[in-house]
C-alpha positions in Angstrom: 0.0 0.0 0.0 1.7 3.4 -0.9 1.7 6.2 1.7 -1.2 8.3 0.2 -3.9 5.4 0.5 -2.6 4.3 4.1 -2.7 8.0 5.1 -6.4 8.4 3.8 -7.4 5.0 5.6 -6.1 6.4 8.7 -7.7 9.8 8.5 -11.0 8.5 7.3 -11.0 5.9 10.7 -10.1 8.4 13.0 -12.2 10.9 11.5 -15.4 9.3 11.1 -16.3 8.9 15.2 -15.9 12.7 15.1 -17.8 13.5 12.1 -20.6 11.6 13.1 -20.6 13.4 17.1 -20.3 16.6 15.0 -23.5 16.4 12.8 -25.5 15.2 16.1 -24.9 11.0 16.0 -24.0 11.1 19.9 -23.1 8.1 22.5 -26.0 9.8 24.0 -28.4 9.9 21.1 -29.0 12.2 18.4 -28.3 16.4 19.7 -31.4 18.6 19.4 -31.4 21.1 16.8 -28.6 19.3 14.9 -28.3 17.8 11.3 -28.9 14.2 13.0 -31.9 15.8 14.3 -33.5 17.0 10.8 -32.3 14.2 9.1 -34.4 12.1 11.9 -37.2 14.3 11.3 -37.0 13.6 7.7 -37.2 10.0 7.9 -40.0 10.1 10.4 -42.0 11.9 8.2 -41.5 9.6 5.4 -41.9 6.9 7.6 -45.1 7.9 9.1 -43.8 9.1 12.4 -40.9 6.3 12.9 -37.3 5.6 12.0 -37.4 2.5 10.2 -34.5 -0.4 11.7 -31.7 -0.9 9.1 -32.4 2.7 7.9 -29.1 4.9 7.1 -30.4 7.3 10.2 -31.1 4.3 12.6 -27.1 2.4 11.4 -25.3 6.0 11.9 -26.7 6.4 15.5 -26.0 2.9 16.2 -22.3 3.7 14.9 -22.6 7.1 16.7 -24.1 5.7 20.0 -21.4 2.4 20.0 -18.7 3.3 17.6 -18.1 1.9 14.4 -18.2 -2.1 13.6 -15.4 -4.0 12.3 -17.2 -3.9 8.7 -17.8 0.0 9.0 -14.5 0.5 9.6 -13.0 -1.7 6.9 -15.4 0.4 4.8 -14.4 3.9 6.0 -10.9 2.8 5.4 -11.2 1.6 2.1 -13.0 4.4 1.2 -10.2 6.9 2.9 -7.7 4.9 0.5 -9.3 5.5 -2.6 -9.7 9.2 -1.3 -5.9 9.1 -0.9 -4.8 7.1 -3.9 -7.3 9.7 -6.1 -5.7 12.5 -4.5 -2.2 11.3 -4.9 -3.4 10.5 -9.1 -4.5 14.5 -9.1 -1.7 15.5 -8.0 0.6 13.9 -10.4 
């Protein structure tokens, strides 16, 4: 693995627990008045007043509320990889 993809992984891992507190996905649910907050709104409304289990809300609170799985995390790195090796390719 060259040095931009591993550097991407890593960001994107340690990152991602502090994204997700930052737009509302807390260990103690999801923050009034934040973008969790409207996106649960949203998907109440469409859901006729519930957030449906397995829904992208419901698996980012879980993540937010217990941290990320061993899947999630092999797919935040993966995805902080390609990030890096397409920044790396831009670059030149």
């Amino acid at each position: 693995m060259d040095l931009a993809m591993g550097a991407g992984a890593v960001v994107a891992v340690v990152a991602a627990p502090v994204v997700l507190t930052g737009v509302g996905f807390t260990s103690a649910g999801i923050a009034a008045g934040s973008y969790a907050a409207s996106m649960m709104s949203a998907a109440a409304v469409v859901n006729g007043g519930g957030v449906a289990a397995g829904s992208t809300v419901a698996a980012l609170q879980a993540a937010g509320a217990a941290g990320l799985s061993g899947a999630a995390t092999a797919a935040v790195a993966g995805a902080g990889a390609a990030v890096g090796a397409a920044v790396e390719w831009m670059a030149g």
